[in-house]
C-alpha positions in Angstrom: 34.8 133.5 -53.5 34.4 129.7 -53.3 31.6 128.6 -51.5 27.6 130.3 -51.3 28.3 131.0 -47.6 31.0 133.2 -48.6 29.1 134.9 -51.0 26.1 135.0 -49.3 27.8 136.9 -46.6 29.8 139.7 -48.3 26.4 140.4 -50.4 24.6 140.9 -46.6 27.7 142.8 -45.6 26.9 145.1 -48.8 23.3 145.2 -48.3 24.3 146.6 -44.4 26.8 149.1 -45.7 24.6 150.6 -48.2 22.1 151.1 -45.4 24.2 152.4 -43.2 23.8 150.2 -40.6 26.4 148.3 -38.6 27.7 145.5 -39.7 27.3 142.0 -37.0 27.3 139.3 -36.9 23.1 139.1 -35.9 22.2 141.4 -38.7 24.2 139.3 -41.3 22.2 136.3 -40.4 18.9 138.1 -40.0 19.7 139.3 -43.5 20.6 135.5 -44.7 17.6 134.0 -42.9 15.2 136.2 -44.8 16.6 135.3 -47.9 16.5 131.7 -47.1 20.4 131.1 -47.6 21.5 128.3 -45.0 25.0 129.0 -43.7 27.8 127.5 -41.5 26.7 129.6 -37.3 30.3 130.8 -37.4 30.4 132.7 -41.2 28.4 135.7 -39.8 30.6 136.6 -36.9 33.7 135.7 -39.0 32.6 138.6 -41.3 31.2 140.9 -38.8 35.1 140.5 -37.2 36.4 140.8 -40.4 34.9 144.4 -41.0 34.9 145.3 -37.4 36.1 149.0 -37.6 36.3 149.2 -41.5 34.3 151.4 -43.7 33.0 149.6 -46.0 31.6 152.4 -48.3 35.2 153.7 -48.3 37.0 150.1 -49.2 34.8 150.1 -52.1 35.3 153.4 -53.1 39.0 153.5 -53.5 39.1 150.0 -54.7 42.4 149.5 -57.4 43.2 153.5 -56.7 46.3 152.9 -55.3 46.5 155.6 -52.7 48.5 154.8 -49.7 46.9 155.0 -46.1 50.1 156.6 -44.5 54.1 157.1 -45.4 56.2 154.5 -46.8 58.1 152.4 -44.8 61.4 154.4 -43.4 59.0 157.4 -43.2 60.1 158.8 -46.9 57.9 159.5 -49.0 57.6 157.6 -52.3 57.4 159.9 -54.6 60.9 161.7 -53.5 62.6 158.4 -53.4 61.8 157.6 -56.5 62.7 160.8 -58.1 66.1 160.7 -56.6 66.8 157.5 -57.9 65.3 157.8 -61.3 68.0 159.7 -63.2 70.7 157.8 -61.6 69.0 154.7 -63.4 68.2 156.2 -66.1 72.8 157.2 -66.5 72.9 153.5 -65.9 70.7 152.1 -68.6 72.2 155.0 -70.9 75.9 153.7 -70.4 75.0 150.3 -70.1 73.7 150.3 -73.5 76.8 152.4 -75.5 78.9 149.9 -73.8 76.9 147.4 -75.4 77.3 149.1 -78.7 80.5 149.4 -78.6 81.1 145.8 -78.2 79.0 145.0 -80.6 81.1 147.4 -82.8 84.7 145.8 -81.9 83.0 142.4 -82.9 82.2 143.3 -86.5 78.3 143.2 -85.7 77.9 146.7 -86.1 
């Protein structure tokens, strides 16, 4: 975050969430006016927007978890792609590197 408005306005978004209260663009400032933090009028309602239909409990929560919200793109799912194409790779890297050896071999390096 670069600026104190920023800041000042994800902290009263937490402060809201954690209450279980709604975030908007009202409460923010009512919640930046009591702590005495002066901010641009439109960084309230940009954050209330921001969050508009978001839990933010849940964003928290699964932060860095790395659980998708719905199917892969195509509609396969990612784990059988990359199990079919896994040991196809894995043939590839195993050739690839006998081939190697082999040249290495017919040069005298090995």
């Amino acid at each position: 975050m670069g600026s104190k408005a920023e800041l000042a306005c994800v902290y009263s978004a937490l402060i809201l969430a954690d209450d279980d209260v709604a975030i908007t663009g009202e409460k923010i400032q009512t919640i930046l006016k009591a702590a005495a933090v002066d901010v641009e009028p439109y960084w309230p309602g940009l954050f209330a927007k921001a969050l508009e239909g978001i839990s933010v409990k849940d964003l928290i929560t699964n932060v860095g978890s790395g659980v998708a919200a719905g199917p892969a793109p195509g509609g396969a799912p990612v784990p059988a792609a990359a199990a079919e194409t896994a040991p196809a790779e894995k043939k590839e890297e195993t050739k690839k590197k006998e081939e190697s050896e082999e040249s290495d071999d017919d040069m005298g390096f090995g």
